[in-house]
C-alpha positions in Angstrom: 1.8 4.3 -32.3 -2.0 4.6 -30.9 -2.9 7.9 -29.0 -4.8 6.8 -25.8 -8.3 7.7 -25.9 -10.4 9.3 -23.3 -11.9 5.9 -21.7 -8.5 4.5 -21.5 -6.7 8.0 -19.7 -9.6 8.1 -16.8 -8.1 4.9 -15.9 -4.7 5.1 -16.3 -4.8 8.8 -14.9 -6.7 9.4 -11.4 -5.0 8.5 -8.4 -2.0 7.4 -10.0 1.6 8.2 -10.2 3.8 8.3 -14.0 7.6 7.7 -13.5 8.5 9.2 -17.1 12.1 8.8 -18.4 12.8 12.2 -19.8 16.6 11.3 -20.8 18.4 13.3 -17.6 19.3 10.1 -15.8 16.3 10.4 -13.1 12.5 9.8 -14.3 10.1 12.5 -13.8 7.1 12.0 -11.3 3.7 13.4 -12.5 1.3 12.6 -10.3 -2.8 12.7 -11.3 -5.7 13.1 -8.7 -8.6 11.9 -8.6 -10.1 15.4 -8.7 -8.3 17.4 -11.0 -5.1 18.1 -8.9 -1.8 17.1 -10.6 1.8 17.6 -9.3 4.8 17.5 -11.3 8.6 16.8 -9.9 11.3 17.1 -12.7 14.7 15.8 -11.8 16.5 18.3 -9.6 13.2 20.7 -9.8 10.8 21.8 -6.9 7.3 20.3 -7.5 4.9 21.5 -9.9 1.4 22.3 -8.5 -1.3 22.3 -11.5 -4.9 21.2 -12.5 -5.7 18.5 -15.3 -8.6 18.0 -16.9 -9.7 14.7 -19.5 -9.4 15.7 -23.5 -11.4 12.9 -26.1 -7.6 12.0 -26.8 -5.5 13.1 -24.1 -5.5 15.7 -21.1 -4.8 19.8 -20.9 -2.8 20.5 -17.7 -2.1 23.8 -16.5 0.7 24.6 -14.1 0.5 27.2 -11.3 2.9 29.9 -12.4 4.0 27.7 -15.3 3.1 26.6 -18.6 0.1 24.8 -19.6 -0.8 22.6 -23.0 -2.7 19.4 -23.9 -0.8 16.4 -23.5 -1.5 13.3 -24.9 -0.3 9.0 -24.0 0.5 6.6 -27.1 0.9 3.5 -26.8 3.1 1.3 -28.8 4.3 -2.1 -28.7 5.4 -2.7 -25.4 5.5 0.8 -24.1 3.3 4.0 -23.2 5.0 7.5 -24.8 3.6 11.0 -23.7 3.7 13.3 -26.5 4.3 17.0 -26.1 1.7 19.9 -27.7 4.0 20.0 -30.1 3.4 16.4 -31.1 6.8 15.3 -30.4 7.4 12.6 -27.8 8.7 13.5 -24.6 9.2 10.6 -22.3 8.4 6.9 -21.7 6.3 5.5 -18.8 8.9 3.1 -16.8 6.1 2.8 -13.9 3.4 3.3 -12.6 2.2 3.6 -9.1 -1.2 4.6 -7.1 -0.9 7.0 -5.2 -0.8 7.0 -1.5 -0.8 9.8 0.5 -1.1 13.0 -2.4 2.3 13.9 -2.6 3.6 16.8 -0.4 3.9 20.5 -1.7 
């Protein structure tokens, strides 16, 4: 598995939209603007209001009233993986979308 660099994440990042299979049956939605704003929806979970910020091999995000970590994208043969801080892998990319409007608070 290859951890996306930098270059790759500010394109695959800004003004787009993750659908991440987590394992609970319904992807998660995280949601990166062009700016820094990000938004997070976990199934059956309010949104997730937060700031993100490029890393030379991944991206820090940092919740509002929640947690924050650097995250980082691999890529492997035919799919994208984020991987936790903790270096495990937390989900697979099923899609993704730009986004259009921001998504609602």
């Amino acid at each position: 598995m290859t951890v996306l660099e930098k270059s790759v994440l500010e394109v695959l990042l800004p003004g787009f939209t993750h659908h991440v299979d987590i394992g609970q049956g319904e992807d998660a939605r995280i949601s990166y603007g062009a700016g820094g704003l990000a938004q997070m929806v976990l199934p059956g979970q309010p949104a997730m209001n937060g700031e993100w910020k490029p890393l030379p091999d991944g991206y820090h995000v940092a919740w509002s009233g929640g947690p924050e970590g650097a995250w980082k994208i691999a890529h492997d043969v035919g799919r994208l993986v984020y991987i936790d801080p903790t270096g495990r892998e937390a989900g697979t990319v099923t899609k993704i979308e730009p986004i259009a409007p921001w998504p609602a608070t």
